[in-house]
C-alpha positions, 0 to 999 in steps of 0.5 A: 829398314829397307834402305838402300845400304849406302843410304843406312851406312851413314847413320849407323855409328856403332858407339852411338847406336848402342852402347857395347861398352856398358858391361863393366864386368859386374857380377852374375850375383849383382845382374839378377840379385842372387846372392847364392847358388845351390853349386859353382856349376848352378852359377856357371850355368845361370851365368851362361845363360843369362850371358847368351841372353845379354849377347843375344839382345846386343846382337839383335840390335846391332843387326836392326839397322842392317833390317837383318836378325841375328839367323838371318846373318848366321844363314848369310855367312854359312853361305857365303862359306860355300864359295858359290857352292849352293846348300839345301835348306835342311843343310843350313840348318845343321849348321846354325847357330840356332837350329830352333829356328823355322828354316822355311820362314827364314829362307822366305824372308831372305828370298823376297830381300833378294839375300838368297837364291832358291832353286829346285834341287835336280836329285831331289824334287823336295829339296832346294838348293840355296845360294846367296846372292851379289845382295846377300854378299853385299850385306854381309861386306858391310857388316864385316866392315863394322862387326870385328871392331865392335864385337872387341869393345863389347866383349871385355876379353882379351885374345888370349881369354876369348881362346881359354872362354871358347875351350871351356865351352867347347869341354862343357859342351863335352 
């Protein structure tokens, strides 16, 4: 996977690679053979989870070819926020999407794929500073070419639906 993105971009056909159009709207009840829930809210929840799971599968193998994983793209285009600006570990991983994650282990890989550049925070002997690097950002500009397109055709939601599923997560979050 350490290829050359040139040589990577070729091969990579989002529709052949992996199917996003598979899901065809069937229900939580049919996905895990259960035909009923103590409440709607049990439902809402194993629904969830079971549709971060899926999204989470999706994501890890959209990013294979890239030799990426999902964190590792979450830290690249925190980064790629910051303008120029550089951030501590610490900091990324308050804003992760996955703050489970080992932080250290991460910024190691990504630092040896020259994604990231690491240096001695000046105030703060104990910290670094992180930035991405012209690798990184690189990276990142082929992803964005691809990621808009398929992330519609695999998430059966119109604009107006993804808003109204992203308020409801935001209020169940509360």
């Amino acid at each position: 996977m350490n290829e050359a993105p040139s040589k990577r971009r070729g091969f990579f056909i989002p529709d052949k690679f992996v199917n996003f159009t598979h899901f065809s709207g069937v229900k939580i009840e049919d996905e895990i053979r259960q035909a009923r829930f103590r409440s709607d809210h049990q439902k809402a929840i194993v629904n969830l989870m079971y549709t971060a799971s899926w999204l989470n599968t999706r994501q890890e193998t959209f990013f294979k070819p890239f030799g990426i994983t999902p964190s590792q793209f979450n830290i690249l285009r925190i980064l790629r926020g910051q303008a120029g600006k550089s951030l501590t570990g610490a900091e990324i991983k308050e804003r992760m999407l996955e703050r489970n994650s080992d932080i250290s282990r991460l910024l190691e890989r990504m630092a040896r794929k020259n994604y990231i550049k690491r240096t001695r925070c000046p105030h703060d002997k104990r910290a670094t500073n992180i930035t991405i690097t012209k690798t990184g950002l690189s990276i990142l500009n082929e992803i964005d070419v691809l990621i808009d397109q398929t992330e519609k055709d695999f998430f059966k939601l119109n604009p107006r639906e993804a808003r109204e599923l992203s308020a409801l997560l935001d209020k169940a979050r509360g």
